[in-house]
C-alpha positions as CSV (number, residue, x, y, z in Angstrom):
1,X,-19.0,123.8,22.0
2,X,-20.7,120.5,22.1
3,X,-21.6,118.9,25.2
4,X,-22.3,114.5,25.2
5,X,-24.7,113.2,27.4
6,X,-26.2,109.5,27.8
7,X,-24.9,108.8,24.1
8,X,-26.9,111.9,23.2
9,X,-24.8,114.9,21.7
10,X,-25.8,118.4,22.4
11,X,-24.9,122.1,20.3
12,X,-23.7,124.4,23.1
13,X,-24.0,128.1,22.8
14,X,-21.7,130.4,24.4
15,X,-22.4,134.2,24.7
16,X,-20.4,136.7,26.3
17,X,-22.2,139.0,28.6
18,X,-22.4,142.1,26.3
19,X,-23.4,139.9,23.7
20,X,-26.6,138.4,26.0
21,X,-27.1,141.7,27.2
22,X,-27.7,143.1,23.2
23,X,-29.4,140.6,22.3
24,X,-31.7,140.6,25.1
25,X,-32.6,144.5,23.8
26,X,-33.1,143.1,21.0
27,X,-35.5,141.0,21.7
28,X,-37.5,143.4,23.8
29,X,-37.2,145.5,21.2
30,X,-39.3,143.3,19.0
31,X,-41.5,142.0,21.8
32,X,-41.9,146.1,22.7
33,X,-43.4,146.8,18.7
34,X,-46.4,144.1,19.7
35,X,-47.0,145.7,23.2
36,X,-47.1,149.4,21.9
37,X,-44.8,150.3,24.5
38,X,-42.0,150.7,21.6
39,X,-40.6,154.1,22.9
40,X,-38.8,152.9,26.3
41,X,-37.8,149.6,24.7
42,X,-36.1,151.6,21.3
43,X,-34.5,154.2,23.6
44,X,-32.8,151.2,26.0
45,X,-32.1,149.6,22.8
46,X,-31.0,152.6,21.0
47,X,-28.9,153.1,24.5
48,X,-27.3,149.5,24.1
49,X,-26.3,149.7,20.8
50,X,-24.2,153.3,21.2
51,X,-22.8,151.7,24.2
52,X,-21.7,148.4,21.9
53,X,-20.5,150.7,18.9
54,X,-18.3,152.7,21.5
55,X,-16.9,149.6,23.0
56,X,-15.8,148.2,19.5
57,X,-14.6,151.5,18.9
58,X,-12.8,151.5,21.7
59,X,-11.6,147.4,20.9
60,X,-10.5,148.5,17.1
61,X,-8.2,151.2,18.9
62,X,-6.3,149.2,21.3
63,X,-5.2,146.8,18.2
64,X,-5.3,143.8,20.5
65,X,-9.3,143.2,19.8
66,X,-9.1,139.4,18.7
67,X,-10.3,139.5,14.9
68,X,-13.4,136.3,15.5
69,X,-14.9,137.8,18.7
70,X,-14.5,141.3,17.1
71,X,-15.8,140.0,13.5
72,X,-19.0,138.4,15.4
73,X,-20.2,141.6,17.4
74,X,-20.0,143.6,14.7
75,X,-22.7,141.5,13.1
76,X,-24.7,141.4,15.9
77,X,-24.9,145.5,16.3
78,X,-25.3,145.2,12.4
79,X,-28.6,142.6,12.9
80,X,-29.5,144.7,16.1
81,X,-29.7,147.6,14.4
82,X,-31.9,146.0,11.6
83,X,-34.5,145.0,14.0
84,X,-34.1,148.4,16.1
85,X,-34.6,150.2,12.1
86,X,-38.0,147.6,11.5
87,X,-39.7,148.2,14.8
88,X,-38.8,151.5,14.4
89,X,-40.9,151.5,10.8
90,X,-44.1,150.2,12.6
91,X,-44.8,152.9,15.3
92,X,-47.4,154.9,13.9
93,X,-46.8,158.3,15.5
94,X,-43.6,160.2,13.9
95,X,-42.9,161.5,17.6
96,X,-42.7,158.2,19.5
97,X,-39.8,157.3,16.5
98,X,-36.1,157.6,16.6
99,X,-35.4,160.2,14.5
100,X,-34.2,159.4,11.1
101,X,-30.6,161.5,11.4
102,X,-29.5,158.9,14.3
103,X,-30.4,156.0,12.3
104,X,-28.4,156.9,9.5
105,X,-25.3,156.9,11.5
106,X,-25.8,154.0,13.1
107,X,-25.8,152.5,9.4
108,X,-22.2,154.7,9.0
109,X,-21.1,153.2,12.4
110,X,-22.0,149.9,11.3
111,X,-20.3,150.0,7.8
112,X,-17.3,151.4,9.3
113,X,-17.3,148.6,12.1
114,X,-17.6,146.4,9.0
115,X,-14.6,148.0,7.5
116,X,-12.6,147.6,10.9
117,X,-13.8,143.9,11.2
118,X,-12.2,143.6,7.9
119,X,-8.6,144.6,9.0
120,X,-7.3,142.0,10.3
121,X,-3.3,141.1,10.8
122,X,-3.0,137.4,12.3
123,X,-5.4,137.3,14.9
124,X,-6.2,141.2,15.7
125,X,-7.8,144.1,14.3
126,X,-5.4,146.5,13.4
127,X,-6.9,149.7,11.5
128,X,-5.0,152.0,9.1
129,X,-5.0,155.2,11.0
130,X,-7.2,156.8,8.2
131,X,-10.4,154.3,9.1
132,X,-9.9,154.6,13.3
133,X,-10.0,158.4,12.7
134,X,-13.0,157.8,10.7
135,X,-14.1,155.7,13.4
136,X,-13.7,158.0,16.6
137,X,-15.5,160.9,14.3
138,X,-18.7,158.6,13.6
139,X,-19.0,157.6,17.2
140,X,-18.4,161.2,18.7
141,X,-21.0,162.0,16.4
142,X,-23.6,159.1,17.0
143,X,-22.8,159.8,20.7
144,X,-23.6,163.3,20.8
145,X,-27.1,163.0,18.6
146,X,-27.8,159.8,21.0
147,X,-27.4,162.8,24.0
148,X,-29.4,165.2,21.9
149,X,-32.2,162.9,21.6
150,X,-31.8,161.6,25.6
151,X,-32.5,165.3,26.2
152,X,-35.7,165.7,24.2
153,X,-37.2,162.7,25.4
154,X,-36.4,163.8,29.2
155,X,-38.1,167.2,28.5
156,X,-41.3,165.6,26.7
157,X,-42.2,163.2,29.5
């Protein structure tokens, strides 16, 4: 959106609130790796993105998720979960890390959200029924190693 002032011309940004609120872990999440306090920042960030991948999930189902705004989250839970996979790769100890088997389905969940993003008819998502069964199975999955790992952090602290 662009906004004119006093002649002057300014480059508006608009964010919807789940997309600040991402983003926001995000950047803590990279802000977190220079503080060494990376393990509460990657589990709220962790937590974020299995909430985002459920809600596009969830979006992809319904077959009314508008194919831009759907397009653009995707890549933001696909460039969160980059910087979530590199501050990850710089915490020394092996326990204070997310462990390795959640990451790799967030990269499934993200190429399958890239797959659904791709599905488009006029202005919606709509998924063969093939790729949103593939879709529901990847984030029961993600959801219940995201519990798992909940669990084992609650009992170490």
């Amino acid at each position: 959106m662009k906004l004119t002032q006093g002649g002057i011309t300014y480059q508006v940004i608009t964010l919807s609130m789940s997309r600040l609120v991402l983003l926001l872990a995000t950047l803590l999440a990279v802000t977190a790796v220079a503080d060494n306090a990376t393990r509460p920042v990657l589990q709220v960030t962790l937590e974020e993105l299995n909430g985002t991948s459920a809600r596009l999930v969830e979006a992809a189902r319904s077959a009314q998720a508008a194919a831009t705004p759907f397009r653009i989250d995707v890549t933001l839970y696909r460039e969160s979960l980059r910087t979530l996979m590199l501050s990850n790769q710089e915490i020394e100890q092996e326990k204070d890390r997310i462990p390795q088997p959640i990451l790799v389905s967030m990269v499934r969940m993200s190429a399958l959200l890239h797959a659904a993003a791709e599905c488009k008819t006029g202005r919606y998502i709509v998924c063969p029924p093939e790729l949103m069964s593939q879709l529901v199975s990847q984030q029961q999955l993600l959801s219940g190693e995201f519990d798992r790992f909940k669990t084992t952090l609650d009992g170490a602290d």
